[in-house]
C-alpha positions as CSV (number, residue, x, y, z in Angstrom):
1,X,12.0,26.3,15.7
2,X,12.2,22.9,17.0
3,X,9.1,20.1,17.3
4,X,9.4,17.5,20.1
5,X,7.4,14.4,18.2
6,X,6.6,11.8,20.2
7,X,7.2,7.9,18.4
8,X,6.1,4.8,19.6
9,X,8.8,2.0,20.1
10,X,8.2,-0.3,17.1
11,X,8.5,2.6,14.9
12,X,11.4,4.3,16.4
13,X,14.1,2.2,14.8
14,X,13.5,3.9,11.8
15,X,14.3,7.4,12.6
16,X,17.5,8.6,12.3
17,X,19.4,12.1,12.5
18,X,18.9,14.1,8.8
19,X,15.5,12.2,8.0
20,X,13.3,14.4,5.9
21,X,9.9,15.2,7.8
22,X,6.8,16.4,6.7
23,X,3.9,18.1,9.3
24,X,0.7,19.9,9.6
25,X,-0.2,22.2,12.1
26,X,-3.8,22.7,13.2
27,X,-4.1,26.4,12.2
28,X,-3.1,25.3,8.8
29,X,-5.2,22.1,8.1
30,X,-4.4,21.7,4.5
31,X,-0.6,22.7,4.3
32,X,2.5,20.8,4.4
33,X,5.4,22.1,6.0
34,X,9.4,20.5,5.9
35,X,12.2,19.9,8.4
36,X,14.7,17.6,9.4
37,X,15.5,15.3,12.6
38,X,17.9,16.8,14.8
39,X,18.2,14.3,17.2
40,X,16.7,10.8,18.6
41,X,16.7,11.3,22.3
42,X,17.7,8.3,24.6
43,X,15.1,8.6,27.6
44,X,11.9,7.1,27.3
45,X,8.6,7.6,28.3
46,X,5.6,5.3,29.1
47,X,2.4,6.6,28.1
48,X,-0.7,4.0,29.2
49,X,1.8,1.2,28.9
50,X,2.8,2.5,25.2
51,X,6.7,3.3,25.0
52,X,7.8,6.3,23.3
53,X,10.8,8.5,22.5
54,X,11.5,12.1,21.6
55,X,12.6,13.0,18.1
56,X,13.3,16.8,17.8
57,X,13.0,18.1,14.6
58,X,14.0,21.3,13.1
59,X,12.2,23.4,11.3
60,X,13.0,26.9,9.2
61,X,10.1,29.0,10.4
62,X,11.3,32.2,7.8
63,X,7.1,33.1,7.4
64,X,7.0,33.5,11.1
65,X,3.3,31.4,10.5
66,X,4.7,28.6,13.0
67,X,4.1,29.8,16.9
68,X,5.1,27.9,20.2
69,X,3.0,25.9,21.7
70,X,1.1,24.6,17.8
71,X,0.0,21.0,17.9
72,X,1.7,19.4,14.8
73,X,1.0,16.2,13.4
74,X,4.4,14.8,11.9
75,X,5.4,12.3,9.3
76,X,8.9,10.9,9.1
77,X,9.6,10.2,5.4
78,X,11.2,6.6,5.2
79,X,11.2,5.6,1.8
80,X,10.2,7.9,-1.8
81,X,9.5,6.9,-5.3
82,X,9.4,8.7,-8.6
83,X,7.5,7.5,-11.7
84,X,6.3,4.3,-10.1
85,X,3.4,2.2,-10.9
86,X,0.8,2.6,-7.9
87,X,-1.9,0.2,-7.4
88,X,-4.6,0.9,-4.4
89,X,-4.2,-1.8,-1.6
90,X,-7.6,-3.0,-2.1
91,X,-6.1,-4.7,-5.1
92,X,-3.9,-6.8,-3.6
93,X,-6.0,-7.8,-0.8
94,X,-9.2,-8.8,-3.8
95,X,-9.5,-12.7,-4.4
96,X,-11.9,-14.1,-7.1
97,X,-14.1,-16.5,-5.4
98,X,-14.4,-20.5,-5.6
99,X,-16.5,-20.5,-8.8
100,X,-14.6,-18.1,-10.6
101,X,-11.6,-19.3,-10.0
102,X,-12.8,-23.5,-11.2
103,X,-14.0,-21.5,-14.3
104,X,-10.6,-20.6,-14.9
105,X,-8.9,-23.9,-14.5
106,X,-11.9,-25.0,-16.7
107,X,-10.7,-22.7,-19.2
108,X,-6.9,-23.4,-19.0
109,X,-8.1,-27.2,-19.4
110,X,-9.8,-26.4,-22.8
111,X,-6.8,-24.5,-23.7
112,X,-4.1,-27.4,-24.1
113,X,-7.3,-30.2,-25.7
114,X,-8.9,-31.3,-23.1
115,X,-5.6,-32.5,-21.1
116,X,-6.0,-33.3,-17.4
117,X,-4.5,-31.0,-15.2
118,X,-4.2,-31.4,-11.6
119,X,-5.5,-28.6,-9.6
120,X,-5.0,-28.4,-5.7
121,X,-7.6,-26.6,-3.5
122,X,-6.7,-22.8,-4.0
123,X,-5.0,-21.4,-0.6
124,X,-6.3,-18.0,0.7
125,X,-8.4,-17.5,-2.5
126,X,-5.6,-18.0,-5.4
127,X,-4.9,-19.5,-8.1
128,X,-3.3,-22.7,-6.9
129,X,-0.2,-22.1,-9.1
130,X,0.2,-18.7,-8.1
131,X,1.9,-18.6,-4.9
132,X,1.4,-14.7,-3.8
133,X,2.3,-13.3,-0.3
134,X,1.8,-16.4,2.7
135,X,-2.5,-16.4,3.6
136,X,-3.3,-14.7,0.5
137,X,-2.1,-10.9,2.4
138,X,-0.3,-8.3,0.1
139,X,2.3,-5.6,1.9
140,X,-0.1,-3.5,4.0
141,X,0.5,-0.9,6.1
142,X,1.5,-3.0,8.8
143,X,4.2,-4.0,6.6
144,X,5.1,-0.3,5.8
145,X,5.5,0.1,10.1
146,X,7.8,-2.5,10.4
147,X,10.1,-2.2,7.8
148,X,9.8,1.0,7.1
149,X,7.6,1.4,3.9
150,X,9.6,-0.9,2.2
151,X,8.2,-4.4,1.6
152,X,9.0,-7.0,-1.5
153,X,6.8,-10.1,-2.0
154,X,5.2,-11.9,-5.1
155,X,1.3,-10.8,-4.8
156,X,-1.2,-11.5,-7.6
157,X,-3.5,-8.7,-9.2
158,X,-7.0,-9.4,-11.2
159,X,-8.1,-8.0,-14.3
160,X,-10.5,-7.9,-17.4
161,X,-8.7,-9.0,-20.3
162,X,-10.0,-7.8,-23.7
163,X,-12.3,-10.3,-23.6
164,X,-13.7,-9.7,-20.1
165,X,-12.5,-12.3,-18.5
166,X,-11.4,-12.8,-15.1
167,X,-6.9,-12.2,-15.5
168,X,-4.4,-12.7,-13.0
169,X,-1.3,-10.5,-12.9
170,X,2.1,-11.3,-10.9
171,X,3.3,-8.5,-9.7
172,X,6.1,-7.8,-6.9
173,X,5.1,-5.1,-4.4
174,X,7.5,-2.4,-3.1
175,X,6.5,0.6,-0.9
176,X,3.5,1.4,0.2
177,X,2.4,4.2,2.4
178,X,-1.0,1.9,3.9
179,X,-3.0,3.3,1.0
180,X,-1.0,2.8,-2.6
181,X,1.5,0.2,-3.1
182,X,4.3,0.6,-5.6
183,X,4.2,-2.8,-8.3
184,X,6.5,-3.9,-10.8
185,X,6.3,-6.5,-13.3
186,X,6.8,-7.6,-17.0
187,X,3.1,-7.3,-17.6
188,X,1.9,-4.8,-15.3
189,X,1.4,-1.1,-17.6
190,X,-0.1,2.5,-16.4
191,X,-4.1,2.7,-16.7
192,X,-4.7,-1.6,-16.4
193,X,-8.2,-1.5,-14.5
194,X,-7.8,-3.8,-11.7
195,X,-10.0,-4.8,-9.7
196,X,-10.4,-3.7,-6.4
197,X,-13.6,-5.1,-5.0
198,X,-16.5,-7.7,-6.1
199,X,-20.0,-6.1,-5.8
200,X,-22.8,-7.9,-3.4
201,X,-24.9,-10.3,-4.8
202,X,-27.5,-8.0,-5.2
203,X,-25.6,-5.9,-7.6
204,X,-24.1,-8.0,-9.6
205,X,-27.2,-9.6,-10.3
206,X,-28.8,-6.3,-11.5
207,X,-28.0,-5.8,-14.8
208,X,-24.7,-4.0,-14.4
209,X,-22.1,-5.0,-17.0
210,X,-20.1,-6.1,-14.8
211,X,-20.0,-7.2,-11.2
212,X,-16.5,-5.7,-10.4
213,X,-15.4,-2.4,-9.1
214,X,-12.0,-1.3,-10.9
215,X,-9.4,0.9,-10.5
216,X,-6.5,1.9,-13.2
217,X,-2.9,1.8,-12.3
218,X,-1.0,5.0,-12.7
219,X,2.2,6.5,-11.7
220,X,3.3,8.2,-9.0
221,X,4.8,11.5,-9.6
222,X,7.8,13.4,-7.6
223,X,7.7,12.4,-3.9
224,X,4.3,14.6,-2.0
225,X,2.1,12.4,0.9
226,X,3.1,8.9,1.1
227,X,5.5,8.7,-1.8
């Protein structure tokens, strides 16, 4: 059988003939079925001033479960990864605020005897010597539509050290699917809770033990939705 998926323009650069594809139908919510692009067709259509193109993709219908006429909602793999680290993108996007981050520089100060260090205002919420992606923004999923899921820039994560303080960690970003966001760096290890969110004022002032929602890092496994 054959599916005739609709792509917008800005994402139709990255389909190509032999790209892996992944779809639901509606009669089958929950399941994923496989196939492959046969062809990117030439002629054009515009939809409510929205450009799009025909990719027909092929699929091995051996169950007989897939009819004519079944509205299929399509995904054209671009990029995988196996056994990667995987942060949520909330991480990326979470910087400490003014106070927190002065209480750092505080701390650094202390840490070489008291010796001046110069510390410029902090840009887009980081640490002033930790230049991360340009406005403070990690690879998000506009990043993953425009270049295909595949991004690479110097982002900072935050974490709770042993001690429970406030920790940055470099990490470079790779792909990312809108949701997860593949990481690598010297430092970064599976299970780190990083943090993805401050709590509101209210609750961090009510007694919880700490006023920082957290996620762990952990790895992806063989390639299913996104990765």
């Amino acid at each position: 059988m054959e599916i005739l998926a609709k792509v917008d323009e800005s994402d139709i650069g990255e389909i190509h003939e032999g790209q892996d594809v992944r779809f639901n139908v509606q009669p089958y919510p929950s399941e994923k079925f496989m196939g492959k692009v046969r062809q990117v067709r030439l002629q054009s259509a515009t939809v409510e001033n929205v450009v799009n193109y025909t990719a027909v993709v092929t699929v091995n219908n051996e169950s007989g479960r897939l009819l004519p006429g079944m509205t299929a909602t399509v995904d054209f793999i671009t990029g995988s990864a196996d056994s990667a680290l995987i942060v949520q993108n909330s991480a990326l996007r979470f910087r400490p605020s003014t106070e927190q981050l002065e209480a750092l520089r505080a701390k650094a100060t202390s840490a070489k005897g008291g010796e001046a260090q110069r510390a410029d205002s902090p840009r887009g919420g980081q640490v002033a010597q930790a230049s991360g992606a340009q406005g403070g923004a990690p690879a998000s999923a506009d990043g993953a539509r425009s270049n295909g899921g595949r991004t690479s820039a110097t982002s900072t994560l935050w974490y709770l050290n042993t001690a429970g303080e406030l920790t940055p960690l470099r990490v470079t970003t790779g792909l990312t699917n809108g949701q997860m966001t593949v990481v690598t760096g010297p430092n970064a290890k599976e299970g780190m809770q990083i943090i993805i969110a401050a709590a509101s004022g209210s609750a961090a002032t009510s007694g919880a033990s700490s006023p920082f929602q957290s996620n762990t890092t952990q790895r992806s496994g063989p390639p299913g939705p996104g990765f």
